[in-house]
N, C-alpha and C positions, 0 to 999 in steps of 0.2 A: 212810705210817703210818696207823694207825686205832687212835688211844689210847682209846677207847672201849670199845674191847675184849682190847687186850692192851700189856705193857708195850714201849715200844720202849728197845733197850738197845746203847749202844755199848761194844766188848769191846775191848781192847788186846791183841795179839798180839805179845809183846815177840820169837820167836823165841830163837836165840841168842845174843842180845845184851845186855851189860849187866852188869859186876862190881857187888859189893855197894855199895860205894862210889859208882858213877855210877849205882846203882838207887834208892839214897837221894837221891840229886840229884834225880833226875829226879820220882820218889814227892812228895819237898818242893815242887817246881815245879808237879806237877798240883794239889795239892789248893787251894790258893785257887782253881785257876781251874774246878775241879768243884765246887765246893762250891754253887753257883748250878745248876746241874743238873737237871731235870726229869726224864731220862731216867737208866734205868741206866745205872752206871757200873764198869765191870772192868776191872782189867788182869791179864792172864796172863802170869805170869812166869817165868824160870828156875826149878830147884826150888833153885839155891843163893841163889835171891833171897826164896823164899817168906817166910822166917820174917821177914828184913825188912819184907816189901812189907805182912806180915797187922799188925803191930806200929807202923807208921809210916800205915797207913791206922785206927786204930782210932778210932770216935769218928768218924769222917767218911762220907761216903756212896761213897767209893772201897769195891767189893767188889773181894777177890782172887781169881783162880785158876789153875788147874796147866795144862801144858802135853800132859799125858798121864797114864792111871793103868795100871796093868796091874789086868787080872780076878780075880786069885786074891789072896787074905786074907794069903797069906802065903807064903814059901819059897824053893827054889834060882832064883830068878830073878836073877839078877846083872844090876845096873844099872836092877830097875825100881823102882818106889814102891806101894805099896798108895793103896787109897780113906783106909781107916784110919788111914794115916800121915800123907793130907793132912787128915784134918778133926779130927784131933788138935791141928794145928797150926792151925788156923783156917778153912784154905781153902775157900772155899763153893762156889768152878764149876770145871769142867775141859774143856778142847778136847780131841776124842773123834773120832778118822778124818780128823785133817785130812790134807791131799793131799800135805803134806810128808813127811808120817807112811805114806799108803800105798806112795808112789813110793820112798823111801829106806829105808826101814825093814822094807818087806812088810806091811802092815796090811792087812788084806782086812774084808769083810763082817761075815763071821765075828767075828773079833778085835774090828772096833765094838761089834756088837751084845753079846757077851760085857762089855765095859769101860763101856756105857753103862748095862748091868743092876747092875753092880760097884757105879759110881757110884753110882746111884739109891738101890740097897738101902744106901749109906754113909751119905746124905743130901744125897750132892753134887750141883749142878746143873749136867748134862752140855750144852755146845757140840757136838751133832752137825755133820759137816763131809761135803755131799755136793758135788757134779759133774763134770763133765765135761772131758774131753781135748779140743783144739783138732780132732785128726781123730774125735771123734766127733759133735761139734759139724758138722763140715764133713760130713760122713756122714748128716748129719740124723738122729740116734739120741738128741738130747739128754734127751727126752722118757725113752725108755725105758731110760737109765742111770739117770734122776733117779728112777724109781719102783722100780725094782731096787734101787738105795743104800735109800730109804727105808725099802721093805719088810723088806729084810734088817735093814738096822740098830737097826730098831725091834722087830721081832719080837719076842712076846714083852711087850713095855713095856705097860703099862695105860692106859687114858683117865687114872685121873688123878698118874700118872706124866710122860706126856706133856705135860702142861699145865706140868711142870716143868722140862721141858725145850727148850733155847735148839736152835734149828736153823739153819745159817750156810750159806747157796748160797756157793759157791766156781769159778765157771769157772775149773779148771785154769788155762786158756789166759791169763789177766786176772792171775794172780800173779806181782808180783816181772818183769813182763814190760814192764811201760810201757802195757799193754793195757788197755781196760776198756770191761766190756760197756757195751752204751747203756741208757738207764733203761729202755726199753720191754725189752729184752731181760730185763733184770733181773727185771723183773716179772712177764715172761711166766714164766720158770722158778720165781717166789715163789708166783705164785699156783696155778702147773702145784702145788709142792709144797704147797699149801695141799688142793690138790683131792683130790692123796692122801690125805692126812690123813684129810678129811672120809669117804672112801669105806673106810679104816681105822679110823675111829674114828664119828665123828659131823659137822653142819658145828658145831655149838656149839664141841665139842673143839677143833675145825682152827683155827676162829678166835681161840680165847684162846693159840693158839699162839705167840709169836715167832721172827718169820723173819728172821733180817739177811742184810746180802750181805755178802762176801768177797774182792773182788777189786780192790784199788787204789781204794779210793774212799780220798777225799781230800779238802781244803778247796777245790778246784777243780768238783768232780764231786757234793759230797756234798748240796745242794740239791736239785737235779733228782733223783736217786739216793732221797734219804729222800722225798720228793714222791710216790712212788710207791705207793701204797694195803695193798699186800699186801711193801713192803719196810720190818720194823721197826726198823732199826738195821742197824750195820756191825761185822763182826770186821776190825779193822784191823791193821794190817802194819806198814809203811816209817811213815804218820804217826802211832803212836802212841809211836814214838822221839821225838818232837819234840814236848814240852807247848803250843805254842802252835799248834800244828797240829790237835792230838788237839782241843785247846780248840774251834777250830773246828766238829767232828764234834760236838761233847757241847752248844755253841749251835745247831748245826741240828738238831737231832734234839729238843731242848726246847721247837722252836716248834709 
């Protein structure tokens, strides 16, 4: 991390999980122990949890956000949400291409970069979600997916757009898998997408950027992990279920 020049921020990726009931549990469980916090702090949640999660965080340094928005303002899209509908209700960030989203869903390039301009122009602060498959990785192409995602999904986006926006490395391979990359790896791909950036934008730009990782980090792993110069925080997974866990992540990350 290098708070010097940009914010490092840990994101809470609640996935599928969580009735309203046990999201107020859990919401009531975090907030003493964030409230000491130096670093950003978010959790992304269900959309049937939002209006709890914006209502039970107010007044504290917990930010909320959504798990997905669709592009268009408004219309026959059954089953999706508007930008509008979440920052009505308070929502300030949204996860934007993550790789549960491309692989199950169909989310392509395309689709990102369309939902992160949505966002943008809403007010919201988009979680871009890039990397790589295990056999591309093994293929040795990690490089040239990570600037492909980038380019694509940013297109379009302005320098100072971009400075608003959260970008999360995700090796595929490292989710929900037991897997996770080593910190050197980590960094090689943060600072790989740093360098885009800079050759996109500016190095000023790239730098005030935040870049977290995405893949299984944990109170085990998140030391060495945040340690890493060009990795700003984490989108977390499996331990942001668990307040004393996620605690962990929001203590490493504020030192």
């Amino acid at each position: 991390m290098n708070k010097e020049l940009r914010q490092a921020i840990i994101a809470g990726n609640w996935k599928m999980n969580k009735t309203r009931p046990e999201a107020k549990a859990l919401i009531e469980e975090l907030k003493p122990i964030a409230a000491n916090a130096t670093c950003g702090v978010i959790i992304c949640v269900p959309f049937t949890n939002l209006e709890t999660a914006v209502e039970l965080t107010k007044g504290t340094n917990i930010k909320v956000g959504a798990e997905n928005v669709h592009f268009k303002e408004s219309g026959a899209y059954t089953g999706e949400i508007s930008a509008a509908m979440l920052t009505e209700i308070g929502v300030e960030y949204v996860i934007i291409g993550h790789s549960e989203r491309r692989q199950y869903f169909g989310e392509t390039d395309e689709t990102v970069n369309l939902r992160t301009k949505a966002a943008l122009a809403a007010g919201l602060k988009p979680i871009v979600c890039v990397g790589e498959v295990l056999e591309e990785r093994e293929a040795g192409i990690t490089e040239e997916v990570i600037s492909r995602q980038v380019k694509l999904d940013l297109a379009g986006v302005s320098a100072e757009d971009i400075k608003k926006t959260v970008i999360a490395y995700e090796p595929v391979w490292a989710i929900g898998t037991g897997k996770t990359a080593t910190a050197e790896q980590a960094q090689e791909v943060c600072a790989f997408i740093r360098a885009t950036l800079a050759k996109l934008y500016d190095q000023a730009t790239a730098d005030a950027v935040t870049i977290q990782y995405g893949g299984s980090m944990n109170p085990k792993n998140a030391a060495e992990l945040l340690a890493q110069t060009d990795v700003d925080g984490g989108l977390i997974g499996g331990a942001s279920l668990k307040a004393a866990d996620f605690g962990v992540l929001l203590e490493e990350a504020s030192k």
